[in-house]
C-alpha positions as CSV (number, residue, x, y, z in Angstrom):
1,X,176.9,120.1,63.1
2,X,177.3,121.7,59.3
3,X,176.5,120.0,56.6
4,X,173.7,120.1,53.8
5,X,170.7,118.7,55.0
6,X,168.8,118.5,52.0
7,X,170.5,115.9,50.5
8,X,171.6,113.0,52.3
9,X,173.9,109.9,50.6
10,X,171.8,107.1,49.6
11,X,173.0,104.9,51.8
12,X,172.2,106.7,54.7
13,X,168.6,106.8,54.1
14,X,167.5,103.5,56.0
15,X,164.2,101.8,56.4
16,X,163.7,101.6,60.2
17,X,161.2,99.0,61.1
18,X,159.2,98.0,64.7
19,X,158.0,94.9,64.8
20,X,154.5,94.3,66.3
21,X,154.1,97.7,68.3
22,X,151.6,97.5,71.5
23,X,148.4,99.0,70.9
24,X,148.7,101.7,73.4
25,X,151.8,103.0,70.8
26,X,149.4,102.6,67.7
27,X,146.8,104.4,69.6
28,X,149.2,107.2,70.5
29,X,150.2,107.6,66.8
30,X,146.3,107.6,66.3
31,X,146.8,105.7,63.0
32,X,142.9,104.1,62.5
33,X,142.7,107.9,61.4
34,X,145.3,107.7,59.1
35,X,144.6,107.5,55.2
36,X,144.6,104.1,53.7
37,X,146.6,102.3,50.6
38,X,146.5,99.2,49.1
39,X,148.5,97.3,46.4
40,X,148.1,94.0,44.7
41,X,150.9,91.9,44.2
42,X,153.4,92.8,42.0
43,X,157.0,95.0,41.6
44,X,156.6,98.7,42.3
45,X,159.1,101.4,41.8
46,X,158.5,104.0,44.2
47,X,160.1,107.5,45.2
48,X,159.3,109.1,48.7
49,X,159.6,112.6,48.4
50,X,158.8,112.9,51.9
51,X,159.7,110.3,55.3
52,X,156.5,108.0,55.5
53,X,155.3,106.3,58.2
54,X,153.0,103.2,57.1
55,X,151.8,100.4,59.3
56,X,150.7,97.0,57.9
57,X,146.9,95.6,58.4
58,X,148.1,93.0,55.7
59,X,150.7,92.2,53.0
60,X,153.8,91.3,52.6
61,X,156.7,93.4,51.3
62,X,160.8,93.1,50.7
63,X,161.9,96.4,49.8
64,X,165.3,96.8,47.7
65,X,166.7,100.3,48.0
66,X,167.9,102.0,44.3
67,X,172.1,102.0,44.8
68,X,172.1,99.6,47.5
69,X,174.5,96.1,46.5
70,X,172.0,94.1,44.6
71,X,172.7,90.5,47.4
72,X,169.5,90.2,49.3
73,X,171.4,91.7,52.5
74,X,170.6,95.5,51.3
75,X,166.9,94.2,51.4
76,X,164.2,95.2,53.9
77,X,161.7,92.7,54.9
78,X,158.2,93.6,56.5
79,X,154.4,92.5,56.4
80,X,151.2,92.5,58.0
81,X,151.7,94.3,61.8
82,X,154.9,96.0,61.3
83,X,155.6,99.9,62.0
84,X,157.6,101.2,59.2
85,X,159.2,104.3,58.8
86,X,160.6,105.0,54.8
87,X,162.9,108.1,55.2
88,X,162.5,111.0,52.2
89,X,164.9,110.7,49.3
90,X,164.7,107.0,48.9
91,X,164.1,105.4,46.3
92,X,163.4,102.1,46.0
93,X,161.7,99.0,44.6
94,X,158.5,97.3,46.6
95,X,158.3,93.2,45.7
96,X,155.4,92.9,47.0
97,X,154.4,89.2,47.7
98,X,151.0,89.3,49.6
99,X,148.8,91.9,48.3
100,X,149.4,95.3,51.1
101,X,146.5,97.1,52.8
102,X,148.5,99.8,55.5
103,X,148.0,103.0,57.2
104,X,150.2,105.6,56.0
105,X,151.1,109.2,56.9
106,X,153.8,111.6,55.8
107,X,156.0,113.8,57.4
108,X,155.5,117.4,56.9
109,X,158.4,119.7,57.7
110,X,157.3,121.4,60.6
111,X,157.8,125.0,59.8
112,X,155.4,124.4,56.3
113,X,152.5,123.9,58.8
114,X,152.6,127.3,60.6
115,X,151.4,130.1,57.3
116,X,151.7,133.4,57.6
C-alpha cells in the first residue's frame, strides 16, 4: 500500500481500549516496570506525539478527541484496570473525573533504537 504514513486523518487515529486484561498479559507487557503518572481531577488538553500505551491502577477518564463531532458518541470512556492504547497524532481533551494514577510507556519507532 502507498500512501503518507506520517500523517494520518484525524479521524482515523482511534483510542483502542482492553478492558480488564489477565495478569499473565500485564506481566508479559512487564508494565510494574513501566514509568508512572498521575493527575488530579480536572480538564487536560493533551497532544501525543508518540502512540502510548497507559494502563489504569486508578482514575477515571472520558477522553474527547480534537475534530471529532462534539455529541458524547465521539467520546472514549476508561478508568481504573483498563489497557489503553492512545495512537500518535491525537490530540485530545482528558475530563478526568477520579483523580488517574497509570502505567504508561511510548512507542518508539523501531529503527530510532538501533544507532550507528
Amino acid at each position: 500500500m502507498s500512501g503518507n504514513p506520517s500523517s494520518p486523518p484525524e479521524n482515523s487515529l482511534q483510542i483502542v481500549v482492553e478492558r480488564n486484561p489477565s495478569e499473565s498479559r500485564l506481566a508479559e507487557l512487564n508494565i510494574k516496570c513501566w514509568p508512572k503518572w498521575g493527575c488530579p481531577p480536572g480538564k487536560y488538553q493533551l497532544k501525543f506525539d508518540a502512540e502510548e500505551t497507559c494502563y489504569l491502577v486508578k482514575g477515571k477518564v472520558k477522553v474527547y478527541p480534537k475534530g471529532g463531532s462534539s455529541s458524547s458518541s465521539g467520546s472514549v470512556e476508561f478508568g481504573a484496570g483498563d489497557l489503553v492504547t492512545i495512537p500518535k497524532g491525537l490530540s485530545c481533551t482528558w475530563d478526568v473525573s477520579v483523580a488517574v494514577d497509570k502505567y504508561y510507556i511510548f512507542e518508539s519507532n523501531s529503527a530510532s533504537s538501533s544507532s550507528t
